[in-house]
Phi, psi and omega in degrees: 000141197264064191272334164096024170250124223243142186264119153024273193290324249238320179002275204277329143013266211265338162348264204297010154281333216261000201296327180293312176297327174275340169329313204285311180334290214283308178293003176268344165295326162288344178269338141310323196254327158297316174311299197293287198302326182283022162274317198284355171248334177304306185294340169298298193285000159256009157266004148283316219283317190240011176051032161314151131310135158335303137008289152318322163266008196272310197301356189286344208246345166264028108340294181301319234240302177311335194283320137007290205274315202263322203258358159324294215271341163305333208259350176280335174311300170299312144359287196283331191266337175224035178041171197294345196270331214269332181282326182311306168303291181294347156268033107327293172316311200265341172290306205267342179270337174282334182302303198301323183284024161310287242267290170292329155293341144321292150344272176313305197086049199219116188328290182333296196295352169300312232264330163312324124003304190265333184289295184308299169345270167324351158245341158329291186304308214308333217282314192297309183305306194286356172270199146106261150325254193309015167270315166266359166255023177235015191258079134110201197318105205283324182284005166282013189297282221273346169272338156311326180277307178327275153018286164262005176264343168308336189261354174298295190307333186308285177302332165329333219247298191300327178324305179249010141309282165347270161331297176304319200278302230237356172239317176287173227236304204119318193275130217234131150239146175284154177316314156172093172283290184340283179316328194255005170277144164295159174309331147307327171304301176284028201223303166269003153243009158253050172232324152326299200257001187297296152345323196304318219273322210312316175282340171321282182293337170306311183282310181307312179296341152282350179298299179334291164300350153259004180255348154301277176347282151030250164356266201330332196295294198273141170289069171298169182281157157326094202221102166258166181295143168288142157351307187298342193246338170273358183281278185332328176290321170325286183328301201311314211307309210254009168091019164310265210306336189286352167281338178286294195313319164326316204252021157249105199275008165274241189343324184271331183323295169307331195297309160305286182317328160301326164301312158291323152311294158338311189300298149015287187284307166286339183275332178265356203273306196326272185331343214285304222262337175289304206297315208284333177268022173258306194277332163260059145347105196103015174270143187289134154325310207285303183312324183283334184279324168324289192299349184285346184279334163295324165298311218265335161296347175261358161281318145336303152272001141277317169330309153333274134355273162322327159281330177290332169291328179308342198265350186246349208234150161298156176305312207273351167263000160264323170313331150327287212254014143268354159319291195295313156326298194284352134341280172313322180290326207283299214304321193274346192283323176294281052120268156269354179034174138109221174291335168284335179265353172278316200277307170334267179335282174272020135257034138335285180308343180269357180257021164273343175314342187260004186263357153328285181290308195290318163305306182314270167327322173289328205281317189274014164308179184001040147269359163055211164321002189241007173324312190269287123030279212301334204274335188311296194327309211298306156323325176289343191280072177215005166255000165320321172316316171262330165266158076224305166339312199256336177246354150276337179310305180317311181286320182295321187272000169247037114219309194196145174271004151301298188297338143342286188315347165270340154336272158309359160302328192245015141289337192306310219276331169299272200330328182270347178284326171324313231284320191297331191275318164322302202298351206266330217292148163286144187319318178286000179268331155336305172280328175311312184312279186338310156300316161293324184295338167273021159256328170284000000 
């Protein structure tokens, strides 16, 4: 069966067969990365639409993130069970059918049925990351893992970037009233302009979700390779079956370690990228959204170009000793971004992003050495701290409305500081265990 579950032996092989398949691998990074940022224009335009708190509009992202959280660990089961081609199509399937219920919940008018929407969306993905990810750190040299993963997490921000083109051009309206302009419209007036905008997201979306079902059919289309399990790994699936492997993924205190930091990067990442266009019309106060959605496009080519960077540095700096001292960068910005307001703290802020790009993928990679036959397991694991995504959001939000969404901004400062404490624990690890990860990451 062409499940994409990979044998030992078979890397360098199969390697020069695989350019279509791993071609489709690498574009499920970009389609992702449209879905996640035009959640960061959702939360602006419904909180015109529905007149939220921070807090409230925060919830668009745990929505996305719960969905996340719940169909991870189905979808590393299913993975093992109907192979990697099968998970991939079906969370496609489930991305284009949560896209397409935009349309009715536009209709309805109804926060809930967005954030239901955004729920479905988001088990889509789970399904997509957790095929995806651990796929690409097994296409070939296992010490090329974090650079290799990077690479192709580099085509993410792409989509990130269209995400909110998107977003910008075809959802935000533009049209902004002060608390009261709002208050002196009659209750009809205000009735039809917050249905107006309720209404913005429905064709965005209506179209990305037939693209999504036909880049499944695609998927369904193309011949993946033939990829069987080593021995080692079919014992083990056995062991997983009867609560074996989740007991093993337990005495590995590196993988829970990544598992947090993950959770707290993600959270991180999504709290300030949400927040970026509320933050940017606090500190230049009189910027229009659409000017503020500029700057978020902007954090995100500079995420982009940390991604690069950073694979390209990868080949001379260890992974977990570059991540460390951009841990430690993105600290400070947060600090000054808390802090310093006005252009300095707008500039702090985006470029967050370009020294958080590489810890996804890097964390992601760092965390699964030496797990060994429990490789698929653990990535379920890694995908569920994707729900760091969903609390991190919701509790800056909580710090902006009881003082400012400047002061918000030491939040992701002190998710940065978990992530840099990994990187140190990476570095700590002893060298032959290092390479033992590293050896082992070449049979999955």
């Amino acid at each position: 069966m062409s499940d994409g579950r990979a044998h030992p032996h078979q890397h360098q092989a199969a390697q020069p067969k695989w350019a279509i398949p791993i071609a489709l691998i690498v574009s499920l990074f970009f389609l992702w990365g449209v879905a996640n940022n035009l959640n960061d224009v959702l939360i602006a335009q419904f909180r015109k639409a529905f007149d939220l708190k921070d807090w409230q509009s925060g919830l668009v992202q745990s929505a996305f993130y719960l969905g996340y959280f719940f169909c991870a660990m189905p979808a590393a089961l299913f993975a093992r069970r109907y192979g990697y081609k099968a998970a991939i199509v079906l969370g496609l399937a489930l991305y284009g059918i949560g896209a397409l219920l935009f349309y009715p919940a536009a209709e309805l008018r109804a926060y809930s049925a967005f954030l239901g929407a955004l729920f479905v969306i988001a088990s889509g993905l789970a399904f997509l990351e957790t095929s995806a990810n651990p796929l690409m750190t097994v296409l070939g040299d296992p010490a090329g893992a974090e650079r290799r993963l990077n690479l192709a997490q580099a085509f993410n921000p792409l989509g990130s970037v269209a995400g909110v083109l998107v977003g910008r051009q075809f959802i935000l309206s533009g049209v902004e009233y002060t608390p009261e302009q709002l208050a002196a419209l009659s209750p009809e007036a205000l009735a039809r302009f917050r249905d107006t905008e309720a209404m913005a997201a429905q064709s965005s979306y209506l179209v990305l979700g037939l693209l999504v079902l036909l880049w499944a059919v695609v998927v369904v289309a193309v011949r993946f390779p033939t990829l069987t399990d080593g021995p080692e790994e079919r014992v083990d699936a056995a062991a997983a079956g009867d609560g074996g492997g989740f007991r093993r993924l337990l005495g590995h205190r590196h993988f829970l370690f990544g598992v947090v930091a993950q959770f707290f990067y993600v959270g991180a990442q999504v709290g300030v990228w949400s927040f970026l266009i509320r933050y940017s019309q606090h500190a230049l106060p009189g910027t229009g959204e659409k000017t503020a959605a500029a700057y978020l496009t902007l954090s995100l080519v500079a995420f982009m170009a940390g991604r690069f960077t950073g694979t390209a540095l990868m080949g001379r700096v260890p992974a977990e000793r570059l991540m460390g001292v951009f841990a430690v960068v993105n600290v400070v910005l947060c600090l000054v971004g808390a802090f310093g307001g006005g252009w300095l703290g707008l500039g702090a802020m985006i470029a967050t992003s370009f020294f958080m790009s590489i810890m996804f993928p890097t964390i992601f990679a760092l965390s699964l050495r030496g797990l060994g036959p429990l490789t698929k397991l653990g990535s379920s694991w890694l995908v569920m701290a994707i729900i760091g995504g969903a609390a991190i959001p919701v509790v800056m939000g909580r710090v902006s409305d009881m003082a400012n969404i400047a002061v918000a901004m030491v939040v992701p400062g002190v998710c940065f500081a978990v992530v840099g404490a990994f990187s140190l624990a990476g570095r700590a690890a002893p060298a032959g265990e290092r390479d033992e990860r590293l050896k082992v990451v070449a049979t999955h």
